[in-house]
mmCIF file of the N, C-alpha and C atoms, coordinates in Angstrom:
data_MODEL
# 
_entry.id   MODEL 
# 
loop_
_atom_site.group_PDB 
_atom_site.id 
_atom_site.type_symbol 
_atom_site.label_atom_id 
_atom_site.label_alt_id 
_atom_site.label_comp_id 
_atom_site.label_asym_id 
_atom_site.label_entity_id 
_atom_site.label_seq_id 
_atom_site.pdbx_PDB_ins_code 
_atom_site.Cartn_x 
_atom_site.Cartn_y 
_atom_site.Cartn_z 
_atom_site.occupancy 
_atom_site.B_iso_or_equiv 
_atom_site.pdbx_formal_charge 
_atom_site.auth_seq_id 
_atom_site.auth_comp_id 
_atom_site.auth_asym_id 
_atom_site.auth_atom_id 
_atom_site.pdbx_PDB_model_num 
ATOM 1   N N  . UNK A 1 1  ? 7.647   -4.248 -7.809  1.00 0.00 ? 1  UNK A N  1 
ATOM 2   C CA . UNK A 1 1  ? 8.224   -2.915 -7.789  1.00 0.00 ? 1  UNK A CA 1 
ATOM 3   C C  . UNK A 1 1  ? 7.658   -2.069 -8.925  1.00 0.00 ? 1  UNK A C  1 
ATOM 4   N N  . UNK A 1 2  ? 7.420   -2.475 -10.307 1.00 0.00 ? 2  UNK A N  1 
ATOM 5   C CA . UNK A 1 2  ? 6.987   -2.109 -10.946 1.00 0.00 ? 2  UNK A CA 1 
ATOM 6   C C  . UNK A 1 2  ? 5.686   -1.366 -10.955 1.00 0.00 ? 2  UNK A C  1 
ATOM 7   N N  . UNK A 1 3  ? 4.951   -2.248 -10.057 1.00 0.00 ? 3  UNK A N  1 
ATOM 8   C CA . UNK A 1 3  ? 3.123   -1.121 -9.936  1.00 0.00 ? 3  UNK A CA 1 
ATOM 9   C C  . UNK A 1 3  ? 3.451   -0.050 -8.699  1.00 0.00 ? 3  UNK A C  1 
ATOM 10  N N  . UNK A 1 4  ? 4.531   -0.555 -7.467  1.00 0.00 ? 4  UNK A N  1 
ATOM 11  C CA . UNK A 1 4  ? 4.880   0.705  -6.803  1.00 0.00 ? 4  UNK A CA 1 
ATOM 12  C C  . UNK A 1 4  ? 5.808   1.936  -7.484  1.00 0.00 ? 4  UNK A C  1 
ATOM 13  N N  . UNK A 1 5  ? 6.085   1.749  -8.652  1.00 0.00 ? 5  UNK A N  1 
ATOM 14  C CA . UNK A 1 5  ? 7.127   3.001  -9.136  1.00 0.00 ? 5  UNK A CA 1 
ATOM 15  C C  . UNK A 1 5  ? 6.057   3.515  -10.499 1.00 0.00 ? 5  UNK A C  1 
ATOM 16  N N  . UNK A 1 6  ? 4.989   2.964  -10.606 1.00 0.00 ? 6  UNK A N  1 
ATOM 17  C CA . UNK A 1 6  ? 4.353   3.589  -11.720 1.00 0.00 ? 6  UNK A CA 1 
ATOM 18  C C  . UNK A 1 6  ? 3.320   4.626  -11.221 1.00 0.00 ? 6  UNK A C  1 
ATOM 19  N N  . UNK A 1 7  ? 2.344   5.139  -12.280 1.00 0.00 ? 7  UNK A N  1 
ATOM 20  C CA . UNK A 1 7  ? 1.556   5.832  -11.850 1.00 0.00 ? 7  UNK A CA 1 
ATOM 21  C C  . UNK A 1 7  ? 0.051   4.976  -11.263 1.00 0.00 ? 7  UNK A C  1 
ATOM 22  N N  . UNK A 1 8  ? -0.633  5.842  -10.454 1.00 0.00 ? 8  UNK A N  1 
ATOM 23  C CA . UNK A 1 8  ? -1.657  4.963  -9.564  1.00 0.00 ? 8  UNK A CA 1 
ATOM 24  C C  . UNK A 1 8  ? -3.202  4.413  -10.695 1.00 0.00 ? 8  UNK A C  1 
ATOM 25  N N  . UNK A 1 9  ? -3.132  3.522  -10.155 1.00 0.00 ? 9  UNK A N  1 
ATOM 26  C CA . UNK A 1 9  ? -3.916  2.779  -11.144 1.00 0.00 ? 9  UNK A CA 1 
ATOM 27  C C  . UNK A 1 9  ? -5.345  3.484  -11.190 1.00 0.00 ? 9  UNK A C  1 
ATOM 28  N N  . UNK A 1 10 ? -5.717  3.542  -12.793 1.00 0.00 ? 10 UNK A N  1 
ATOM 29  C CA . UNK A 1 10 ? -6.765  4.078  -13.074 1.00 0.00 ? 10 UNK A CA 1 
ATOM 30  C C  . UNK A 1 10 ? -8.009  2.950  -13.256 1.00 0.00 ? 10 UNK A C  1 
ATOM 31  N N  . UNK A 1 11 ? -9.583  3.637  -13.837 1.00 0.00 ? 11 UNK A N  1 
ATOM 32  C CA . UNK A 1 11 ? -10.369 3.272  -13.066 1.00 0.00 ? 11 UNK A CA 1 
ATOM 33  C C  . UNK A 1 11 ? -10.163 1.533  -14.346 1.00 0.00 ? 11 UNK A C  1 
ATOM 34  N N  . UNK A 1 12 ? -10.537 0.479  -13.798 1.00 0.00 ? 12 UNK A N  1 
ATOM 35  C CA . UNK A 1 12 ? -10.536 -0.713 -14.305 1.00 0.00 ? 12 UNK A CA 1 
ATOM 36  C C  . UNK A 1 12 ? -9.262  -1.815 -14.221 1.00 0.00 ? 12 UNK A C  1 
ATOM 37  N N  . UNK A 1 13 ? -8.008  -0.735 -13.881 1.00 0.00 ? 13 UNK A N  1 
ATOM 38  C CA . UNK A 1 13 ? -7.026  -0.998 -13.586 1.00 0.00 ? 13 UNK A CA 1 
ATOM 39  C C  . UNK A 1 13 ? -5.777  -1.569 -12.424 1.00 0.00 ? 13 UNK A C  1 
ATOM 40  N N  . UNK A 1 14 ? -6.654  -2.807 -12.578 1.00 0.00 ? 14 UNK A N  1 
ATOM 41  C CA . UNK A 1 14 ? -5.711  -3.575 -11.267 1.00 0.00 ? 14 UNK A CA 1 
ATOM 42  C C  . UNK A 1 14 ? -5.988  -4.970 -11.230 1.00 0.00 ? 14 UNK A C  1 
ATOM 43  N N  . UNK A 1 15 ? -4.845  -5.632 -10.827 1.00 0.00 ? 15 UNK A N  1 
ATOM 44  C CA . UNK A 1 15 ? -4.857  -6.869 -10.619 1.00 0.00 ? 15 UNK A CA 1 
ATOM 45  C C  . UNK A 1 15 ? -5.163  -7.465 -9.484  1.00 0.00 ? 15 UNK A C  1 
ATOM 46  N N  . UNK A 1 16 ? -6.757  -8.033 -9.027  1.00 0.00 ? 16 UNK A N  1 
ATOM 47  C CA . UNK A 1 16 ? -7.389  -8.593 -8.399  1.00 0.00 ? 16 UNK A CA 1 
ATOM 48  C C  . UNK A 1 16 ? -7.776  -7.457 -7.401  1.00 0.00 ? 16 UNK A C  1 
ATOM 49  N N  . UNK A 1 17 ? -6.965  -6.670 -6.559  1.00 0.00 ? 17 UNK A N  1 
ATOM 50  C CA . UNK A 1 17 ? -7.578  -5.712 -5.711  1.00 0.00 ? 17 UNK A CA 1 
ATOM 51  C C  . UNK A 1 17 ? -6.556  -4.583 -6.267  1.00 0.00 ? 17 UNK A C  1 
ATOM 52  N N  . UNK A 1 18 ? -6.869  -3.251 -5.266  1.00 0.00 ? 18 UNK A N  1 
ATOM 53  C CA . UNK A 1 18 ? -6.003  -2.515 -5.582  1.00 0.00 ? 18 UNK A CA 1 
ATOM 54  C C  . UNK A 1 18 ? -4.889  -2.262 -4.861  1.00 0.00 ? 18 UNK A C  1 
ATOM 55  N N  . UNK A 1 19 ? -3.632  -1.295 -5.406  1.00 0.00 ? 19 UNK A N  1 
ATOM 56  C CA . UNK A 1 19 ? -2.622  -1.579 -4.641  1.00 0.00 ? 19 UNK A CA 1 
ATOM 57  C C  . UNK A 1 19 ? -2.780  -0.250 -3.519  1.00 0.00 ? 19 UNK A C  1 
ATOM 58  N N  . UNK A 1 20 ? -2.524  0.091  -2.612  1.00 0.00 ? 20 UNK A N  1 
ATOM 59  C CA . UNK A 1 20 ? -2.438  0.995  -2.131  1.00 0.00 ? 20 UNK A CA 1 
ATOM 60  C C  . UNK A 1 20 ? -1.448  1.417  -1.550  1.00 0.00 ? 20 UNK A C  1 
ATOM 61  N N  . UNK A 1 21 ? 0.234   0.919  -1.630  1.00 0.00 ? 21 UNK A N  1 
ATOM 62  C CA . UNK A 1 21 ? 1.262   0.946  -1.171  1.00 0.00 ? 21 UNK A CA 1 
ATOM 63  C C  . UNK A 1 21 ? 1.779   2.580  -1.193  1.00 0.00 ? 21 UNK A C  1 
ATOM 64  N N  . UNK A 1 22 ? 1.587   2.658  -2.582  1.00 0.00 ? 22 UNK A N  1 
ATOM 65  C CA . UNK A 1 22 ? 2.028   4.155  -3.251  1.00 0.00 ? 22 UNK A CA 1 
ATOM 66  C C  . UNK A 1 22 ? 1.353   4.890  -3.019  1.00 0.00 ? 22 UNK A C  1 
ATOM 67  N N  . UNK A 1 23 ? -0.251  4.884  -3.025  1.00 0.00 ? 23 UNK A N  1 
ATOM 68  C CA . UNK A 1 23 ? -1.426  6.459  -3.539  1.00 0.00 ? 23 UNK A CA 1 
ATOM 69  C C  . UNK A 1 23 ? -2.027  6.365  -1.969  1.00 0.00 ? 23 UNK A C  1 
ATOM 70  N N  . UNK A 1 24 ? -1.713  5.764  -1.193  1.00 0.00 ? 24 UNK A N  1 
ATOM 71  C CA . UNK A 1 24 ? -2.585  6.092  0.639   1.00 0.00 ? 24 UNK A CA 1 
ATOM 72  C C  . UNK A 1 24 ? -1.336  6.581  1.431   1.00 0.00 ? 24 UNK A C  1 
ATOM 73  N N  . UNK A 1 25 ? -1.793  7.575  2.337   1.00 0.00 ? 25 UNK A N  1 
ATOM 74  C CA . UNK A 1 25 ? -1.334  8.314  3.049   1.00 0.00 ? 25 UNK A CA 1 
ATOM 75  C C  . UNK A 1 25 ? -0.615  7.241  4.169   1.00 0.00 ? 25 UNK A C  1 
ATOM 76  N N  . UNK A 1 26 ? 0.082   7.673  4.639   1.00 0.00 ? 26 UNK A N  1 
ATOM 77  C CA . UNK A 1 26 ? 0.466   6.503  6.057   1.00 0.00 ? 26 UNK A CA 1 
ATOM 78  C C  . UNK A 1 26 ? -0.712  6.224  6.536   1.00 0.00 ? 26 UNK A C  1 
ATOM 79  N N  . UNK A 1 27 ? -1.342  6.763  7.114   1.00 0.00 ? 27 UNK A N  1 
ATOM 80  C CA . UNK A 1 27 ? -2.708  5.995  7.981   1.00 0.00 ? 27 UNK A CA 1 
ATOM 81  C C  . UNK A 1 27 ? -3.636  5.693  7.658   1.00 0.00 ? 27 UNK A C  1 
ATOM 82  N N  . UNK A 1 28 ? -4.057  5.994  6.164   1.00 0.00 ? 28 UNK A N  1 
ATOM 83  C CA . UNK A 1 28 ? -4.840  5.320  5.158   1.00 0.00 ? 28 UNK A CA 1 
ATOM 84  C C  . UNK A 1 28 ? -4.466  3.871  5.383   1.00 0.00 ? 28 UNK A C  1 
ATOM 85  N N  . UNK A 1 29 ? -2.887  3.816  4.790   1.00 0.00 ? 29 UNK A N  1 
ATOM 86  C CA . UNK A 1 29 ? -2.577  2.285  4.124   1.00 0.00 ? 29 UNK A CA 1 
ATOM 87  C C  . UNK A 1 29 ? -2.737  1.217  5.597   1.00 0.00 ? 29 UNK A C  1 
ATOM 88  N N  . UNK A 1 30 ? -2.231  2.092  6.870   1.00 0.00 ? 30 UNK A N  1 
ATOM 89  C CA . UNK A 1 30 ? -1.640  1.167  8.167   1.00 0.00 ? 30 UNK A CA 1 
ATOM 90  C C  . UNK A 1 30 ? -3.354  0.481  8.520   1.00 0.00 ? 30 UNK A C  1 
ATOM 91  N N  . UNK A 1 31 ? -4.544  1.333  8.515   1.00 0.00 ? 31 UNK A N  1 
ATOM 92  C CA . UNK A 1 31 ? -5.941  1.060  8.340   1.00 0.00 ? 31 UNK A CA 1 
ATOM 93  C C  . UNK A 1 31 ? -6.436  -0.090 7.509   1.00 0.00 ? 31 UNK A C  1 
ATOM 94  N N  . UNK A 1 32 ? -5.668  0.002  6.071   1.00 0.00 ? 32 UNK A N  1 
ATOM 95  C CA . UNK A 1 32 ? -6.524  -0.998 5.260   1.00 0.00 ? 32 UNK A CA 1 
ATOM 96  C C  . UNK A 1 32 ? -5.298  -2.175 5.417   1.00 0.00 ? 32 UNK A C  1 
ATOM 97  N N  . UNK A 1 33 ? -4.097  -2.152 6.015   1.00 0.00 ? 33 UNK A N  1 
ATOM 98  C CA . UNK A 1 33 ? -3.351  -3.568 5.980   1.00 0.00 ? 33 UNK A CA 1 
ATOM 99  C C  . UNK A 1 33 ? -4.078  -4.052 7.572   1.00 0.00 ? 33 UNK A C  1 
ATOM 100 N N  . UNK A 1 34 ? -4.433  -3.198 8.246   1.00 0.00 ? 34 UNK A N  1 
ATOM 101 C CA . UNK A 1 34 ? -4.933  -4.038 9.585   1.00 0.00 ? 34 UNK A CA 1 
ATOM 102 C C  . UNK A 1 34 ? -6.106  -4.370 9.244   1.00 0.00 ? 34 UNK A C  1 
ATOM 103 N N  . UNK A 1 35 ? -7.125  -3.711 8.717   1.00 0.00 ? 35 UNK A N  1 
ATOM 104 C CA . UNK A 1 35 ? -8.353  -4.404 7.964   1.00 0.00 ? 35 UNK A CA 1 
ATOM 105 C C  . UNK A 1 35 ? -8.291  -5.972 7.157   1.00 0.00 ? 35 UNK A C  1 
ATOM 106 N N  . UNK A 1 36 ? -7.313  -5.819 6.233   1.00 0.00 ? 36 UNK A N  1 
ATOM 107 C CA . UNK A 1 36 ? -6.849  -7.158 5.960   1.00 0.00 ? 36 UNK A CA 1 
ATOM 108 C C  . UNK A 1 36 ? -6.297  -8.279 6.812   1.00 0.00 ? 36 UNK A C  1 
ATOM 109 N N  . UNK A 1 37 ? -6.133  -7.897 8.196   1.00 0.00 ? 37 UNK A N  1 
ATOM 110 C CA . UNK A 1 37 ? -5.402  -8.979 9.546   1.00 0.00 ? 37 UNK A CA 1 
ATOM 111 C C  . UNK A 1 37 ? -4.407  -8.952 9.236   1.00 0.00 ? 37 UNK A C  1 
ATOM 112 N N  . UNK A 1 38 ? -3.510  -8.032 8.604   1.00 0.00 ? 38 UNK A N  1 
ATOM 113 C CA . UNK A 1 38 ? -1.995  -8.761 8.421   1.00 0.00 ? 38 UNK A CA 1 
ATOM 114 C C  . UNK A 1 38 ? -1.373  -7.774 10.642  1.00 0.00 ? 38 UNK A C  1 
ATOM 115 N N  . UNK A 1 39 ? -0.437  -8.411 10.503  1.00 0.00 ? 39 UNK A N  1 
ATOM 116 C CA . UNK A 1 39 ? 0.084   -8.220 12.116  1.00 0.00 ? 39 UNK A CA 1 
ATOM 117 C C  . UNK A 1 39 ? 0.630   -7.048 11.980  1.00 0.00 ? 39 UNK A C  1 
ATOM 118 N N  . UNK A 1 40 ? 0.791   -6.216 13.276  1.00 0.00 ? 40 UNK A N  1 
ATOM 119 C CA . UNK A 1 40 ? 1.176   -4.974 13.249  1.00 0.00 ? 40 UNK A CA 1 
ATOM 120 C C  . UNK A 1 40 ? 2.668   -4.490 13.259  1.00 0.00 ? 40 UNK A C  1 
ATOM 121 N N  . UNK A 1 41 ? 3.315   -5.745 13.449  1.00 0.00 ? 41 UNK A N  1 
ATOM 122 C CA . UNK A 1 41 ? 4.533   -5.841 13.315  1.00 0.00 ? 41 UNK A CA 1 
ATOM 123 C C  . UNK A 1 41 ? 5.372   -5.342 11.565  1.00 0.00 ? 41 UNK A C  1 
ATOM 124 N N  . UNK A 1 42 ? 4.390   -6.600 11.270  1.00 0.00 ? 42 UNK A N  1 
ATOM 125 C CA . UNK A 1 42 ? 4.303   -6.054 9.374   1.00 0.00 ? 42 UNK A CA 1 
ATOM 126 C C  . UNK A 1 42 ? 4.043   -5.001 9.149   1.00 0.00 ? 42 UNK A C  1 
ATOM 127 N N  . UNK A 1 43 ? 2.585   -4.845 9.177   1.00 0.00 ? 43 UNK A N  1 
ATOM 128 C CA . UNK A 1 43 ? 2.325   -3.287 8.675   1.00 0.00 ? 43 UNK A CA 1 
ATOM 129 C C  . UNK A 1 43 ? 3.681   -2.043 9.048   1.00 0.00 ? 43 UNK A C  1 
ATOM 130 N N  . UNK A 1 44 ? 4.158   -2.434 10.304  1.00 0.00 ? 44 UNK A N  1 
ATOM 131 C CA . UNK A 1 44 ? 5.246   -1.100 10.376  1.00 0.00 ? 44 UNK A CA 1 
ATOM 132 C C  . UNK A 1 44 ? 6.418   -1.477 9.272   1.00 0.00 ? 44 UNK A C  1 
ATOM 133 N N  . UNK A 1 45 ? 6.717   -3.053 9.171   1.00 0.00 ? 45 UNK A N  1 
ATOM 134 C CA . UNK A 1 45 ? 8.102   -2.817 8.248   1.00 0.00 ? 45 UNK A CA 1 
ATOM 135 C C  . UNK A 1 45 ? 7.280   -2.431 7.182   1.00 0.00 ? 45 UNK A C  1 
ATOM 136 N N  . UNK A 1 46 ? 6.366   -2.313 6.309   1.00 0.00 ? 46 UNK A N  1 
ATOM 137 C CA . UNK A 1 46 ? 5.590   -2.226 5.373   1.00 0.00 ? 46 UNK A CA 1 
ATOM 138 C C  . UNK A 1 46 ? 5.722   -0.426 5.015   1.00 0.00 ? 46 UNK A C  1 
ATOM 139 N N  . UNK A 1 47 ? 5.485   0.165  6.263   1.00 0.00 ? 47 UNK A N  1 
ATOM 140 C CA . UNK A 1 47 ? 5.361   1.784  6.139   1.00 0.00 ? 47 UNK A CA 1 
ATOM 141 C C  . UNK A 1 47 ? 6.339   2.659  6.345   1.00 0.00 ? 47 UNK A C  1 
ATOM 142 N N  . UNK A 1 48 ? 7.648   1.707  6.744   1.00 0.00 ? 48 UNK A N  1 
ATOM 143 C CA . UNK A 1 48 ? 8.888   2.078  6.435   1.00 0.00 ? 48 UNK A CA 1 
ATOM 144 C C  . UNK A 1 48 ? 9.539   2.304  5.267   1.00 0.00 ? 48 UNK A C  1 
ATOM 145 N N  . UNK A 1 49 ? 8.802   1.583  4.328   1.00 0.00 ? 49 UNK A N  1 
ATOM 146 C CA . UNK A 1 49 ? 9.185   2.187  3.227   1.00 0.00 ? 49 UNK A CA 1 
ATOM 147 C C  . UNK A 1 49 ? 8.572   3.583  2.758   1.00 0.00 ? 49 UNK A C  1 
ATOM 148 N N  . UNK A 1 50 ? 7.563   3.607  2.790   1.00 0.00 ? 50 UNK A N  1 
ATOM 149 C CA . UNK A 1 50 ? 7.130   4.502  2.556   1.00 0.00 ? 50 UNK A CA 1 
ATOM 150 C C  . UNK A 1 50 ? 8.095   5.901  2.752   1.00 0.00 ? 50 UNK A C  1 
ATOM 151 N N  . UNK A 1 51 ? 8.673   6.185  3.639   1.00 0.00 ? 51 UNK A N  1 
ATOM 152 C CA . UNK A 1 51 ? 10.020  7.075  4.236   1.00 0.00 ? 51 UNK A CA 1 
ATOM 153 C C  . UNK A 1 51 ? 11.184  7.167  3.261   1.00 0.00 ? 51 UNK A C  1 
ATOM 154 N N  . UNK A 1 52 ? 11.418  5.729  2.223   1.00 0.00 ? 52 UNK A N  1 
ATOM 155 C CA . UNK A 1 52 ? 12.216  5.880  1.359   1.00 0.00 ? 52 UNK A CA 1 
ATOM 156 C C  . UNK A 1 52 ? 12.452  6.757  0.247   1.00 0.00 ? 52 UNK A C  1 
ATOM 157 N N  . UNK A 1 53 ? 13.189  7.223  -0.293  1.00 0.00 ? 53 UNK A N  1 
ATOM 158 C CA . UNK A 1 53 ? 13.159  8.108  -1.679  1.00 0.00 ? 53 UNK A CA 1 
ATOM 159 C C  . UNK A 1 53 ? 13.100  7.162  -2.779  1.00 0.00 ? 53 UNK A C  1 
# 
């Protein structure tokens, strides 16, 4: 929760890849989690948050 409530990681700044939960647009992020194979089922509970305050 912590790297999703902070500011978006600058350049050198990240642990192993980057996060893109917070700084990609909905169809940015739904693109690079299906790029990764995760199931599309996921990716939607995934971009439901995104909707949250």
């Amino acid at each position: 929760l912590k790297i999703i409530m902070n500011n978006p990681p600058g350049i050198g700044d990240f642990h192993g890849s980057r996060c893109p939960f917070k700084h990609c647009d909905a169809e940015h992020l739904q693109q690079l989690l299906k790029n990764c194979g995760i199931h599309k089922d996921d990716i939607k509970n995934v971009t439901n948050f995104l909707h949250r305050p």
